[in-house]
Structures are given as C-alpha cells and as structure tokens.
N, C-alpha and C positions, 0 to 999 in steps of 0.2 A: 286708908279709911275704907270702912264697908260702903260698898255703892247698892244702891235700887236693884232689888232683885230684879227686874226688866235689863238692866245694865248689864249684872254680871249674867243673864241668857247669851245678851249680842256678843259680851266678849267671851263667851265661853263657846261659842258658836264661830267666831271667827279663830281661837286658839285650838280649838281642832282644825279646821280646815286647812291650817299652817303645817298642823302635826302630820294631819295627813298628803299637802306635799313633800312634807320632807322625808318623812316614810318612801312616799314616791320616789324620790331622787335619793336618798343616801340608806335607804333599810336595805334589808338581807336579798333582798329580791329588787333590788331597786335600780333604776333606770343608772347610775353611774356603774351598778356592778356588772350591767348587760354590758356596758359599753367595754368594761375594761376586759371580759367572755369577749367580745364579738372581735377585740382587736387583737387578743393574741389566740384569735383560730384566727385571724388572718393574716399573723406574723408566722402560723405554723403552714398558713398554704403558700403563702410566700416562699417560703422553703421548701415546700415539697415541689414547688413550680422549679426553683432553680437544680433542686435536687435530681428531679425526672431532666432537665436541658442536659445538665452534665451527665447523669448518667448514660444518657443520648448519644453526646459528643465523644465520651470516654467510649462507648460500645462502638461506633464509627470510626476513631483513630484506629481500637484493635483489627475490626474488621477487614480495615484497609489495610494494618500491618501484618498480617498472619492471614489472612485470609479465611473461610468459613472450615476452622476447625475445630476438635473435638472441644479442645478448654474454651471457647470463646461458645459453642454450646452450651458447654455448663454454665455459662456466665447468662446466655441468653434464658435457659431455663430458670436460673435462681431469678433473675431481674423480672419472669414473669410472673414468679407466682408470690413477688416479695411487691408488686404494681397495685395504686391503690384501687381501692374495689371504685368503680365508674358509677355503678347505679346506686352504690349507697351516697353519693353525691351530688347524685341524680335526685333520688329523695328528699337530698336535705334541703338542693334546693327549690323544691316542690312546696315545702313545708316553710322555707324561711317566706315564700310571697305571701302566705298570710300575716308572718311576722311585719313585714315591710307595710302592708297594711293597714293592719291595727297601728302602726308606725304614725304613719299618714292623718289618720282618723284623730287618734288623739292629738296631735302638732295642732289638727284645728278645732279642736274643743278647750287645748288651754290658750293659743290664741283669743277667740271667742271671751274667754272666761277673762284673757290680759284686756282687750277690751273694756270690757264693762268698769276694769280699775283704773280709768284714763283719767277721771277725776277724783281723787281723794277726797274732797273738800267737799265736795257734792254727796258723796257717799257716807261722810260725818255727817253732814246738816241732814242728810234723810235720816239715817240713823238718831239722831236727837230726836226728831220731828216722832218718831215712831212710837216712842214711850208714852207712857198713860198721862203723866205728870211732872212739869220742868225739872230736873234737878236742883238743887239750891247755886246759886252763882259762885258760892265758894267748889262747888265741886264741876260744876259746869265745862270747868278749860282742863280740870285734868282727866274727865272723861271724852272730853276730843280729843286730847293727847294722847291719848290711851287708845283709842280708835284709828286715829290716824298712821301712830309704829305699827299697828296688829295690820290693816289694810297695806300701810308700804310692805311691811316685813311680806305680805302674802305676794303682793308685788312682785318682790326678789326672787322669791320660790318658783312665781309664773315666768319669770324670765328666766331664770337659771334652768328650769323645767321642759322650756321653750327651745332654746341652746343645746342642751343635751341632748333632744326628741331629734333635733334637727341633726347631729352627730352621731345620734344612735341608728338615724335611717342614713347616712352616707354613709357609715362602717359597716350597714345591712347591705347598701345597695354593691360597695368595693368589695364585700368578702364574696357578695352573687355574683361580682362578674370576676374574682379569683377565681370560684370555683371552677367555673365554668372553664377559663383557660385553664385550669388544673386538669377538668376533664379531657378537655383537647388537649393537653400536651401528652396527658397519659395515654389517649387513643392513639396518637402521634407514635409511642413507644411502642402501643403494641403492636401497630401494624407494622413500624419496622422490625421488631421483631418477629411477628407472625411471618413475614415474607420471607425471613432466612431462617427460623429456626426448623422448619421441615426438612432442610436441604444441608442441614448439617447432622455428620455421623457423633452420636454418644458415644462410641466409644473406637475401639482397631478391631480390624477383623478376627471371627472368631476362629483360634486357633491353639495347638496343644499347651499353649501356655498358662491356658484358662482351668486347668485340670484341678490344681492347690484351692483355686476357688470355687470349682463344683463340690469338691470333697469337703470345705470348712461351711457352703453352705447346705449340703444332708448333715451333716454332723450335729449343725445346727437345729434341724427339722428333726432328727430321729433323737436325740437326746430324751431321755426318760425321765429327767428332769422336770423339763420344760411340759412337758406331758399331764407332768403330775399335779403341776400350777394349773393347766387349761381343767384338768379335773376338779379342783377346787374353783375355781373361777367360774364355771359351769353353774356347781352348787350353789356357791356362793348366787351366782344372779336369781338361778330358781328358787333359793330362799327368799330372797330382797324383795318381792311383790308376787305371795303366793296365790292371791286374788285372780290378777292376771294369767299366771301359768296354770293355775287349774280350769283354769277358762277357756286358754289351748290346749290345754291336755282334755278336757270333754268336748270340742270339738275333734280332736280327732279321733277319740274313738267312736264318736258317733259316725265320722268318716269311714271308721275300718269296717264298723256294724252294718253300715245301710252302703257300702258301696257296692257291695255285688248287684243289691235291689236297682241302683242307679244306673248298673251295664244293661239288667235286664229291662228295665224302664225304656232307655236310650235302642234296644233292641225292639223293643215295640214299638218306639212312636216312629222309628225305621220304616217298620212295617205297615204301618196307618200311614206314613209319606207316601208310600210305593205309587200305595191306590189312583187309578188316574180322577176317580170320584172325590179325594179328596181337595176340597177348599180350605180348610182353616188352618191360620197358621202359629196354631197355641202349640200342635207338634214341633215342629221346629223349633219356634222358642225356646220351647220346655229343654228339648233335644241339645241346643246349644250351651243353655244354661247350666244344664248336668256335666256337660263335657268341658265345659269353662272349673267348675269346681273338681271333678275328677285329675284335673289339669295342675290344680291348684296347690292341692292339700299336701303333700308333699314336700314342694319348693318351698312352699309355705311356712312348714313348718321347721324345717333347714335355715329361711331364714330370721325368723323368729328367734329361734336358738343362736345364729351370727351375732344378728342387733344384740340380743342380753348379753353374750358372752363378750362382744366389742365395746359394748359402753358399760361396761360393769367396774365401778370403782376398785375393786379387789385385782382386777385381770391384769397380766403383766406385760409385758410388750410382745413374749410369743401368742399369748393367749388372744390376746387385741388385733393383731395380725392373721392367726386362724380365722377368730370370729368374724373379718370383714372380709376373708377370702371366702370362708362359707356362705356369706350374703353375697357376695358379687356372681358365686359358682349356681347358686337358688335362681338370681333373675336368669341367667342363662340356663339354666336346667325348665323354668318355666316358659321362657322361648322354645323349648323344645317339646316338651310336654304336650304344650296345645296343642301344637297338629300332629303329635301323633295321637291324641286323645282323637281328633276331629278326624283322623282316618282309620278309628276303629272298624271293625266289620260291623254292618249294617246300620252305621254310627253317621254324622252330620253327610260329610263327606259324601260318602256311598248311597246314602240311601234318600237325602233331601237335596243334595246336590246334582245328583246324579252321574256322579265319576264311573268310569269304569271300576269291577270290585280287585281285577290285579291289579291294575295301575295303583291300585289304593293299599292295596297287601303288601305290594313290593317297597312305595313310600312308607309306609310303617315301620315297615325291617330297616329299612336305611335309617328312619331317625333314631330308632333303637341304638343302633350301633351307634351311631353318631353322640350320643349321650351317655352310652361307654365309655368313650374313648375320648371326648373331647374334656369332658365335665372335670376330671382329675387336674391335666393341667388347666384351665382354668384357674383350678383351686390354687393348684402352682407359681405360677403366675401372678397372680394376685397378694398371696400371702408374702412373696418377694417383693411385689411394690411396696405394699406397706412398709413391710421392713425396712426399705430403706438405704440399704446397702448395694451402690453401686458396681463394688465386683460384684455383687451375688449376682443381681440383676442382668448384670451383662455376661455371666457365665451360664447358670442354669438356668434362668429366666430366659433367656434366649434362647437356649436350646428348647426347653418347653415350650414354647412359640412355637418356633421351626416346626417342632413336629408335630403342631396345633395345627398351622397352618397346610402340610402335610396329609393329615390325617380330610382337613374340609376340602383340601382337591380331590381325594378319594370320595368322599362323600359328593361332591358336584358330580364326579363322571359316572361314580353309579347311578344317581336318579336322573343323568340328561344323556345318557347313553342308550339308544332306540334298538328294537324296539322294549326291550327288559327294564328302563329305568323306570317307567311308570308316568314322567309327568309330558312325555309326548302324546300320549295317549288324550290325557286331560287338555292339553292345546289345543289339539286340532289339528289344521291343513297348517304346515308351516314349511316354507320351501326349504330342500335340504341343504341351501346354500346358508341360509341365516339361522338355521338349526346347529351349521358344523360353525360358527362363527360364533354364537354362545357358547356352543359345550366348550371350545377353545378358549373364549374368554375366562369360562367360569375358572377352567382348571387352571390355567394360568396367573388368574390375578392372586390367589391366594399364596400361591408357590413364586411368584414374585417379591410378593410379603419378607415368606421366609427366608428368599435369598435376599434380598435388604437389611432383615435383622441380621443374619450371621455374617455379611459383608460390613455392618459396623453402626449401621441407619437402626438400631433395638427401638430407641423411641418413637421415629417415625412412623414405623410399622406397625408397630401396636397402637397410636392413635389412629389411624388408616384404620386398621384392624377393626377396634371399636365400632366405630363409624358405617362401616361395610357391615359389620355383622345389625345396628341397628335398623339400615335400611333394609337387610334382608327380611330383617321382624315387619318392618314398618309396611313393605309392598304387599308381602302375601297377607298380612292382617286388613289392606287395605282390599286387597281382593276377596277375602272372605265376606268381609262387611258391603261387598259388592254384589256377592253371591246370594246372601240373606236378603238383601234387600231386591234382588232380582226374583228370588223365590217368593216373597210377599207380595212383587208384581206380578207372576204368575197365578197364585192363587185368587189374587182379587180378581185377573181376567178371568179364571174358572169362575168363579162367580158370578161376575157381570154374563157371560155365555151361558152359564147356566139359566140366570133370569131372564134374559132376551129368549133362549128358546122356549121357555113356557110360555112366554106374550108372542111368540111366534106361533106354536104351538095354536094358542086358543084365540088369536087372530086367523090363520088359514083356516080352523074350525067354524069361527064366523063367515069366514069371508066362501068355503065349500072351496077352499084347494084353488082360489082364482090367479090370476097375474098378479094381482095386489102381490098378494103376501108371499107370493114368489122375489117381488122387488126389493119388500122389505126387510126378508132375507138377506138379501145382495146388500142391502144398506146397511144392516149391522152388522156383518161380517167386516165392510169397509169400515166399520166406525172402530171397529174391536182391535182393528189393526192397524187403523191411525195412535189408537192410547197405546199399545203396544209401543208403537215406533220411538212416540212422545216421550214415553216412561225408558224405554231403553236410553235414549239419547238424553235425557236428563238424568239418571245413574250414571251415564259416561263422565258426563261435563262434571258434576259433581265430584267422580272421582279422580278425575285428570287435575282439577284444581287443588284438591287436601293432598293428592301424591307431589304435585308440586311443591306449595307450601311445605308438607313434612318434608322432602329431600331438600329445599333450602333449611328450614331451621339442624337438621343436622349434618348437614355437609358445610353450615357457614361459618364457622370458627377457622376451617382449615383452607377457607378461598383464599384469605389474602395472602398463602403462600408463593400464588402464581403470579402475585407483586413482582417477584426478584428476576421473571425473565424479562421485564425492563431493563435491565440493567446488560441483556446480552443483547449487540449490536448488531443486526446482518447488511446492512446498508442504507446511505444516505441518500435524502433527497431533498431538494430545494423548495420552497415556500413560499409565496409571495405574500408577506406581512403588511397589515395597518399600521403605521409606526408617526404619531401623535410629536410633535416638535415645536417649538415656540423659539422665531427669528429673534432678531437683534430689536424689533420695533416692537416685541410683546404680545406679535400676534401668532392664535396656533393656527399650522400648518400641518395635514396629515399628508403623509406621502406614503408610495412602497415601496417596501424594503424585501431582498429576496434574502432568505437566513435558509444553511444548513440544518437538517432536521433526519435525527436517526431513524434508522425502522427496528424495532426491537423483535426478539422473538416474541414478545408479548403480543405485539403489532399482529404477528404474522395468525398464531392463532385465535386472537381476534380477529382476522380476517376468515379462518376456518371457522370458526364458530358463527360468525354471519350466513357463509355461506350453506351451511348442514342447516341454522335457521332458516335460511328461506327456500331449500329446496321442501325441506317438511313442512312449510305455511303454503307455499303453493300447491304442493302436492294435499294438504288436509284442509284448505280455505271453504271447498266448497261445504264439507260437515263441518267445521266451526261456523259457518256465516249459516248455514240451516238452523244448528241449532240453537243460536243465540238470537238471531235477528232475523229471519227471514220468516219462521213458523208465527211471527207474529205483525208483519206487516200485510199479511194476506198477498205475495203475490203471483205470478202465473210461472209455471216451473220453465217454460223461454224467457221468463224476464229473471228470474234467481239464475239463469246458467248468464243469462247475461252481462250479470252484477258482479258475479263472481268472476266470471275470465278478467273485467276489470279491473277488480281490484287484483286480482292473481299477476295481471300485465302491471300493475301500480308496486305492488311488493315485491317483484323480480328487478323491477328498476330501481326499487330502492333501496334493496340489498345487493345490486350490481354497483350503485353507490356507493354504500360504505363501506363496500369490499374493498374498491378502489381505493378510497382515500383512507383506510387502515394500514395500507402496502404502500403512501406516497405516489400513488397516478390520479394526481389533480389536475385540474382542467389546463392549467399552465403548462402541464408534462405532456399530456394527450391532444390538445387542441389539433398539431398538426397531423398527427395518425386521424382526428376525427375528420378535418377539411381532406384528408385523401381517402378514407373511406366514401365522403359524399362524392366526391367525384367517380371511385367505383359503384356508386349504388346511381349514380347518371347515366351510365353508359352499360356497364359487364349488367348489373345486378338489376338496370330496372323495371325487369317483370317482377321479381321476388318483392321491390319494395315496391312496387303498384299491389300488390296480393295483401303485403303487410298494412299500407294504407287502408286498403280495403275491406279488412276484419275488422279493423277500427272503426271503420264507417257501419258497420255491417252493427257493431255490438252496441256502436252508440243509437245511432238511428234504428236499426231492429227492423230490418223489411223482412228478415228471415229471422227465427227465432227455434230455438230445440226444440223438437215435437210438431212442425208446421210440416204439411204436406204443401211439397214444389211441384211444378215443373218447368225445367230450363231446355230450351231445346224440344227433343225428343226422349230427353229421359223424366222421371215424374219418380216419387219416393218421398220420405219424412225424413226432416235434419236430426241428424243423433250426433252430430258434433261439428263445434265452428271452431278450427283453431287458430293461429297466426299468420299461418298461410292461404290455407285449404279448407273447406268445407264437405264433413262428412254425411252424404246421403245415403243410405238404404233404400233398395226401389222396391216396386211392392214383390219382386221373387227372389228376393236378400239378398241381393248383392251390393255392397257397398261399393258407392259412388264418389271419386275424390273429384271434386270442382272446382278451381282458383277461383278465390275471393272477388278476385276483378270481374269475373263472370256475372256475380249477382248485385253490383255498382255498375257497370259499366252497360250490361245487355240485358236482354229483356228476360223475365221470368212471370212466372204466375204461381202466387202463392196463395192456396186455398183456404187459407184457416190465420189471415193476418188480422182482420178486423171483426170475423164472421166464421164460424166455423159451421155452419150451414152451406148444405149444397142443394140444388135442385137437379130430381133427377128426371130425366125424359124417356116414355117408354113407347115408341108409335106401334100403334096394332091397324090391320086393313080387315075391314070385313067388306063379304060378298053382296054383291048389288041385290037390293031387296032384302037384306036383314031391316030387325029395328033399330035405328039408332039412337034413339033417346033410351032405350032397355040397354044398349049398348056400355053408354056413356055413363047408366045409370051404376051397374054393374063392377066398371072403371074405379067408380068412386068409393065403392063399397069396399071393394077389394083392397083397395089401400088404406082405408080407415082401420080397416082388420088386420092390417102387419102391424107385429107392436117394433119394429124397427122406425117406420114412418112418423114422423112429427104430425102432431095434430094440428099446431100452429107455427109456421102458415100451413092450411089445411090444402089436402089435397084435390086439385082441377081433371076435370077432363074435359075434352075440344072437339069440337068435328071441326078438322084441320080443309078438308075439300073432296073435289070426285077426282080420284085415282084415275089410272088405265086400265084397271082391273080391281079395285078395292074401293070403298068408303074410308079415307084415311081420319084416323082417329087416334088422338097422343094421350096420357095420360102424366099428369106435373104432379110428382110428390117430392117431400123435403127430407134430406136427409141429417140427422145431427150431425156429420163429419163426414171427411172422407173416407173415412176406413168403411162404412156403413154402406158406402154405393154401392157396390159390386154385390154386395148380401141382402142391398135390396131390392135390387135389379131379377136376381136370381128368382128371388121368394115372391114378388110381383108378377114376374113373367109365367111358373108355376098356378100361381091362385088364377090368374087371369087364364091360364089354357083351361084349365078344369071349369071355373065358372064359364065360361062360353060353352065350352062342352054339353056342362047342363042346361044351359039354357037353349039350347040347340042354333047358337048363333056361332056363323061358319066363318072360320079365318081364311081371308082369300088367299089365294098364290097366283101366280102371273099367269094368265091364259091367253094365248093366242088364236087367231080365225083365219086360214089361209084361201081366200078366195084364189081358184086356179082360172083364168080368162081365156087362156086357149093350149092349145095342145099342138105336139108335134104331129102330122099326119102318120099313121101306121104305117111301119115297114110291109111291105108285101110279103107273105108269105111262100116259103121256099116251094119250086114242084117239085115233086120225087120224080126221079127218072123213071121211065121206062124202063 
C-alpha cells in the first residue's frame, strides 16, 4: 500500500542510511576488504620475519662451517642487497598511525550512534509522533513494523560495523608491531652481515690466471658493435626530449662564448681583493661563484649525456653501462675541477685567500694530472660494475684499481712532499715529525687499497675507496667554506676599523690630541680584537661540529664492520655479577656471583680509542669550555683556568676509568694493588701526595689563582701555572718559579691581587728645615693627580710624617690599579717630584752632620835643629 508521503521521507531516510553502512562494511573500499588487505600483508610479514630468522640461521651454520670465505661472501653480498628496504617500513609505519587513528575515532562515533538505537520502540513511537497527521489504524501497525526491521536492520550494521572496526584496528595495531619486528630482525641481519662482510675476500688472489678474463673483458669494450648501439642510443635520447637538450646545448655555448670574459672577470676581482683598502665582499662572492660554474660546465655536461644515454629506453646494456660510468667518471672529474678552478692564477685561492702563488701553481699542476690519469679508470671501473660480470670485475676492474689507487699515492707525495708540494706552504708551522707522519700515511693508505684488491678483498677496497675519496671532497670543501667565511670576517673587521677611526679621528679632533681619545683608541683596538677572537672561535666550533657530523654520515655504513673483532678473544677476566634467585619459600634473593668474562680485541681498542679521546679532551678542554661556556658566564680568566684543570682532573679520571674496565681491571681485580699503593703513598710518596692534595685545595678554594701576583718567602712573581703538583711562578726578572703546592696550603704567602687588585704605594721625601711645608705637601698632591698611572679613587694623600735628624719627613700615599703598575709608578712619581721641587726651589734634605771638637791633643814640641 502507498504510505503518507511524511512516511515514505522517514523510510526513505532510514534505507539510506542502511545502504550506507553497508557500503561501509561490504563495498569496494569497504571496511571487510581493509581487513582482508591488512591480514595478508601480515601473513606476508610474517613470512618475511621467518624468512630473514632462517636466512640468519642458514648464513651462521655456513659461517661456522667454512669459515669467512669467498662463496659465503657472495652469499653475504646477494642477502644484502636482496634485505628488505628498512625505511620504506619505517614510512609505512609512520602512515599506518594515522590509519590506527581514524581507527579509533570512528569505533566511537558508531558506538555513540549504536547508542542512540538502545530502544527501538522509543524510536518508532517518536517517529509516529513526528508526522503531521495520525495514519489511518489500518495502516498504523504496518508502519511500526516497517520502522522497527529498517532501525533493527541499521542495528546489525552498527554492530557488524562495530566488530569489524574493532578487528580492523587489532590487525592495524599486529601488522605495526610485525613490522617493527620485521624492522629489527632485518637490522639484525645487516649488522650481522655488515660486521663480516668487509673481512671477507670476493674473490683469489690476483694472478696469471686472470689473463682469459682481462682479454674477454676488452673484447667486450672495444667491440664496434656495441659502439655503434651507444651511437644510436645517444641519438636516440637526444631526439626523445629535444626541448631539454637544446637547453643544454645553449647553455653551453654560452659557456664556451663568455668563458674567457669569466677568467678575465675572476682576474680582476683578484685584483680588487689584493687591495688592503678593500672591504666588501661582493668580490669574492662573485669570485667564487665564477669559479663554481667554470668548474661546472664540463662535468656537467658529461654527465648530462650519462643520465640520457643510461635511462634511455633504446640503450642496450653496453650502452646503459657507458652512460653510468660516464656519470659516476663526471662527479669525480667535478671533485677535481673545483679546486683546480679555485687555484687558478690570481683566482679565489691566490688572490682572496691569500696562498702562496707557487704553493698554488704547483697544486694546480698536480690536479691536472691527477684528472689525467685517474678519470679514465674511473670510467673503467665503473662501467665493469655495472656490467656485472664477476670475472670481469675481479680481473680488469681490479687491476684498474690497483693502478687507481697507484697513481693517488703519487699524487699525495707530490703535493705533501716539502718544500715543492705546495700545500706546506698553505699550513703553516707544522712540526716535521707530524708532517713525515702524514705524508707516510697518505701514501700508504691508498697503496694498501690496492694491495687488498689484488690480494683478493676487490670489494672491500673499493668501498673503502669510495668513502676515502668522499671525505677528501667533504674536508677541503669544508675548509674552503671555512675560508670564505673567514674572509667575510675579515672584511667586516676592515670595516668596523675603518669606521672606529673616523670617530677616532674626529673625537681626538674634538678632544685637541688629549688623553681621552688616546684611551679610547686602546679601547677599540681591545674591542676589535675581542670580535676577532669571538668570530674565529665561533667558525672553529662550527666547523669541527659539520666535519664531525659529515665524517659519521659517511664513514657509518662501514662502522659495524669492527663488530667482528668481538669475536677475537685475548683474555679473560672475572666479574662479580648481581644474580636475582628465588628460594624454596618464594622469596627473591640477589646474591653475587663471580662469571668468566672475555676481553675481545674489540675491548682492547675500545680501550685505545678512550684513551686518544681523553688525552685530546684534556689536552683541548681549556678552548672547548672557552668557547662554549665560559665567554658567556663572564668569568675572571684565574677562575676559567681554575674550572678547567677541574674538569681536565674529572675527564682524566674518567677515562682512566673506562680504560680500566674496557681491558677487565675492575675494582675487584685492582683493590689490592690500590690498598698497597695507599700504603706507598703513606710512607715512600707522602710529599708528592700532600702536593697532590694540595692543588686540589689550591683549585677548589683559589687562594692563588693564574694571573695573581705572590709572594712566598722571599721570592714575589704572577702564577702562569698551577698543576698537579707544582705551582708555576714567573718573578718579575722571568725566571720561572717551581713551588710545591703544600707551600701555598700549608705556609704563609701574600697574594696581592686575591680580593683587590689595588695597591698603595708609599713615597717618603725629607725636606730641609725651614722649607714650606704645606707648598710641600701641596705640591705631593699635585704631582700624583698628574700620573695617569695613579688611581684617582682612592685619591691620593700626603702627610707630614715628623721632625727628622736632618729633614721635614713627609710620605706621599697614591693607589695603584695592580701590581704590575708599582714600580712604573714609583719611578714616574719620584721623577715629577724631583723637578717639581726643583722648581719650586724646595730643597731635598741629605744627612748632615755637626762635629763639635772639646778639646785637643797638646802640640808636639817642635824639633831643634842642630847646631
């Protein structure tokens, strides 16, 4: 029967909303087809989780049965690059917690909505209520009935919807935390494989056997054939997007047109650097920018032509293999480029840098050659990996190595060989013991290379290889960008000095040449050379942190090779373990336990690597705590040497620590060496440890401080060093003073500059009885108001002290900022005071004495002459 158009609204309005969960739960997109998606990617990680165990287990039986050789390499290399990718899993499960989410969200809005359907019967009798006008009673019961299936039916949907939601998020939340053990067992894999596959050779030594496969792979290369495909594959790509290539084909000839203008450009702003007048630094810029693009165009366009020729749908597999030896041969021809660009004559180097011009002549010729000679194989090299072919690889890829590697020890002894190679010159003062220690390293590590490729390790060496050659890119481009930015610190101080002397300038003008602006001089010279210091030491740290950062990100792939010398044993040592037990009655019980514990070579140089770390933190603590924390707590340069030896004495002990227990000398092993050392240091040793105690007293408490003038005894000088024992003095005619620490704890000293760096100085003058004394005294005062060494406050006294034996004694009290100032102003006081008295005609007494004579010998009688 046709129902009240009001009717068929409600039920037309409740039969969507049915439609629409069931769409929900059963359509093309719909919550059962996620569910039935989400459970078999979790039946496929499941499988890949057992997949990666065994392949785990099976690579550990071989290893243990054959030991780390070549075929058990190959297995390690195919399992690596066949491992699932980590961070695409990473992603996804990045992506599914918003899944899980929206999960959530909806579970409690159809909850909510299953709610509201708690009473059917309620929801019918509203629904009636809601119409304009009753139904007729004949139709009345089969419009509740009709209301009531459409509401339960939405019911079923809300639960079946409910259920699923709740299923769909447990199969969300099981497959995130598969992945995640997917992740970890695959990182699992590759660290064990990372840790042995550097230590295993690809192939046998290389030897005349290899000869059938150097000659099948030129045959391969020189084939005219294969030649003729790379010529059409060529075409072929420079036809396929002529847009493109005529876009690098007009930039480069715009290159070949305006490149000489760009040498001569780069020749002038050379020139305009030279100048000491110049401040701006739009030359260099410019300077740089040129020699970045002159650098460029080349590589550039080499591998421009790689990329088209390597992904070119037509290119055949010789052709595919040129084309990405050409691009790999491009980045290293552009690693070479730039700085011979950058040491053009009169060019970044020479002329804004300010290198030496042969030091810079001679690096240029070397990279020259070096781009000769290396760049071919390269090409070689490369084009073999591609290919794919492990004879080839291990025959004339090897050998092209070798004499890769060959050729860059030649190249390291030419440019670090003194004085001809050019870049000692650009160093500076470098002692000739860590000079022959480089040049030795350099030439060696490359030629170690190659004797590892040709002794059977080809793989290893050439990831080494890599690696080595990018941190050689990575340091000198880090030092360039050190340079630059050093140069644009310089220039601004030209500037800032330049503007300070015109307000110098027309300050003394104002002031007629007084003391002022004599001082104010002295202050912006200190100020010019605090920013100096500031700006240097902030480029250091800066670039000590990016050179760190860069040499982990690419040395970290091949760290966890040094995993595997765990595995070599040099000796054991005993333990004393926490070991957690629970008795017969339930209750836990910790006891200790002593366990056998090996010491690995890994141990041991973990132990060397502690130890090179803390001889260089101790030794560089005092400029790292300068320049991160000390320039900013304002405080007195004896209290930073003070902070510093403590911490210096804190990082010695705590790398004396974990050296120990990296090598197994734990307190358990040591205790009784340490109870018979205290008993040597009770008896044999306890000066030394009263001296040690003493510094410690000395650096905590601070009666002495660096820079404080002493005196102990009879000697008197400034502390220039407090160290663990001894105390270094300088007196004031430079002789350095060694003092045990106990000296300045235990007896008496006087230190002039501990709370006060004010001195008073005492000058007595005598004048002659019946001068004036009030002109005298007045005179005194004058004279010391007029040293600009003298402190105005406290201002300076003078006294009539008494009546002498022969003088009016009279002292004169002026203050000095320091000690260092006494003596310079004793001198220059005693000067002004002779001459002013002079002029004033007021006489400096001297001792005079009055010999009253009371009586006398009676005369000898005078002789008679004879007759």
């Amino acid at each position: 029967a046709a129902f009240d158009p009001a009717v068929q609204g409600i039920v037309r309005q409740l039969a969507e909303e049915n439609a629409r969960l069931a769409e929900q739960r059963m359509g093309a997109e719909g919550l059962v087809g996620r569910i039935d998606d989400v459970s078999r990617k979790l039946a496929n990680a499941e499988e890949s989780v057992a997949k990666i165990e065994a392949d785990r287990a099976r690579i550990a039986t071989k290893i243990e049965a054959a030991g780390l050789t070549d075929s058990v390499g190959l297995l390690l290399r195919k399992q690596r690059a066949d491992a699932p990718d980590v961070g695409k899993y990473r992603r996804f499960i990045r992506m599914r917690r918003d899944l899980i989410g929206a999960a959530q969200v909806r579970q409690i809005e159809l909850r909510e909505e299953r709610r509201d359907l708690a009473d059917v019967d309620a929801l019918v009798a509203r629904a009636m209520e809601r119409l304009d006008r009753g139904p007729p009673s004949a139709d009345r019961s089969a419009i509740e009935s009709l209301l009531r299936d459409m509401l339960e039916t939405k019911r079923e949907y809300l639960d079946a919807l409910i259920a699923d939601h709740e299923t769909y998020f447990q199969k969300l939340v099981d497959f995130g935390a598969m992945q995640l053990e997917l992740i970890e067992k695959t990182e699992a894999l590759l660290r064990f494989i990372d840790e042995r596959i550097l230590w295993i050779p690809s192939g046998t030594a290389l030897g005349p056997g290899v000869a059938a496969d150097v000659g099948n792979a030129l045959a391969w290369l020189t084939n005219p054939r294969y030649w003729g495909q790379l010529v059409r594959a060529l075409g072929d790509a420079l036809l396929a997007t002529p847009l493109s290539n005529a876009l690098v084909a007009l930039l480069l000839l715009l290159t070949v047109a305006y490149g000489g203008r760009a040498r001569a450009r780069i020749a002038a702003l050379g020139a305009e650097a030279r100048q000491p007048s110049c401040v701006r630094y739009g030359p260099t810029a410019e300077a740089f920018c040129l020699t970045l693009l002159l650098a460029l165009w080349l590589p550039g366009v080499a591998a421009y032509l790689g990329w088209r020729i390597e992904t070119s749908p037509e290119a055949t597999q010789f052709a595919r293999c040129l084309g990405g030896g050409v691009f790999a041969a491009a980045l290293v021809w552009f690693t070479l480029a730039l700085p011979r660009q950058l040491l053009r004559k009169g060019g970044v180097a020479e002329a804004h840098f300010g290198w030496p011009a042969s030091s810079v002549s001679a690096l240029r010729r070397s990279f020259g050659n070096l781009c000769a000679l290396a760049l071919p194989l390269v090409l070689l090299i490369e084009v073999l990996e591609l290919r794919g072919e492990d004879a080839w690889k291990e025959s004339l890829g090897r050998f092209a190595f070798a004499l890769l590697m060959v050729v860059l020890a030649a190249f390291s002894h030419r440019v670090l060989r003194r004085p001809q190679g050019g870049i000692s010159a650009i160093v500076g003062a470098v002692s000739p013991l860590r000079w022959r220690i480089l040049h030795g390293v350099a030439i060696a590590a490359p030629l170690l290379l190659g004797a590892a490729a040709l002794g059977g390790y080809f793989w290893t060496a050439l990831r080494l290889a890599v690696r080595t050659h990018w941190t050689l890119c990575f340091l000198p481009a880090l030092i360039v960008l050190l340079r630059l930015s050093s140069r644009w610190s310089l220039l601004a101080q030209r500037r800032l000095a330049t503007l300070r002397s015109r307000e110098l300038e027309a300050a003394r003008a104002a002031q007629g040449g007084e003391v002022g602006a004599a001082v104010e001089e002295g202050e912006a010279r200190l100020e010019l050379a605090a920013v100096n210091a500031q700006t240097s030491r902030l480029l250091q740290g800066t670039a000590l942190v990016a050179g760190l950062l860069g040499l982990w990100l690419i040395w970290a792939e091949v760290l966890p090779a040094a995993g595997i010398l765990r595995e070599v044993e040099l000796w054991n040592t005993t333990e004393t373990m926490s070991v957690e037990s629970v008795d017969a009655t339930g209750r836990s019980r910790i006891a200790g336990e002593e366990r056998v514990v090996p010491i690995t070579l890994a141990d041991l140089l973990q132990a060397c690597v502690v130890v090179l770390l803390t001889l260089a933190l101790v030794r560089n603590l005092p400029g790292l705590l300068e320049l991160s924390l000390f320039r900013y707590v304002g405080l007195a340069p004896g209290e930073r040497y003070a902070y510093a030896t403590i911490v210096k004495y804190c990082v010695a002990a705590l790398g004396t620590a974990l050296t120990a227990g990296a090598i197994g000398l734990n307190w358990s092993s040591i205790q009784w060496l340490v109870a018979a050392v205290g008993i040597g240091l009770g008896f044999g040793l306890q000066e030394i440890f009263a001296n040690f105690i003493s510094g410690l007293i000395i650096l905590f408490e601070r009666p002495i401080r660096v820079g404080d003038t002493v005196t102990i005894g009879d000697l008197s000088g400034t502390v220039s060093r407090i160290r663990i024992r001894a105390t270094w003095i300088t007196s004031f005619d430079r002789k350095e003073l060694v003092v045990p620490n106990k000296e300045f704890v235990t007896g008496r000293h006087v230190n002039w500059s501990l709370s006060d760096t004010v001195l008073r100085v005492e000058i007595r003058v005598g004048v002659a009885y019946g001068s004036d004394v009030a002109r005298a005294l007045a005179l005194l005062r004058e004279v010391a108001l007029r040293s600009e060494r003298v402190l105005r406050d406290p201002r300076p006294e003078a006294w009539f002290l008494g009546f002498g034996e022969s003088s009016l004694d009279l002292e004169l009290r002026a203050f000095s900022p320091d000690a260092s100032n006494v003596i310079p102003i004793r001198h220059a006081l005693h000067l002004a005071i002779d001459e002013a008295f002079r002029d004033a005609g007021i006489e400096i007494a001297f001792p005079q004495r009055d010999l009253h004579i009371r009586s006398l010998p009676p005369p000898a009688a005078a002789p008679t002459p004879r007759d």
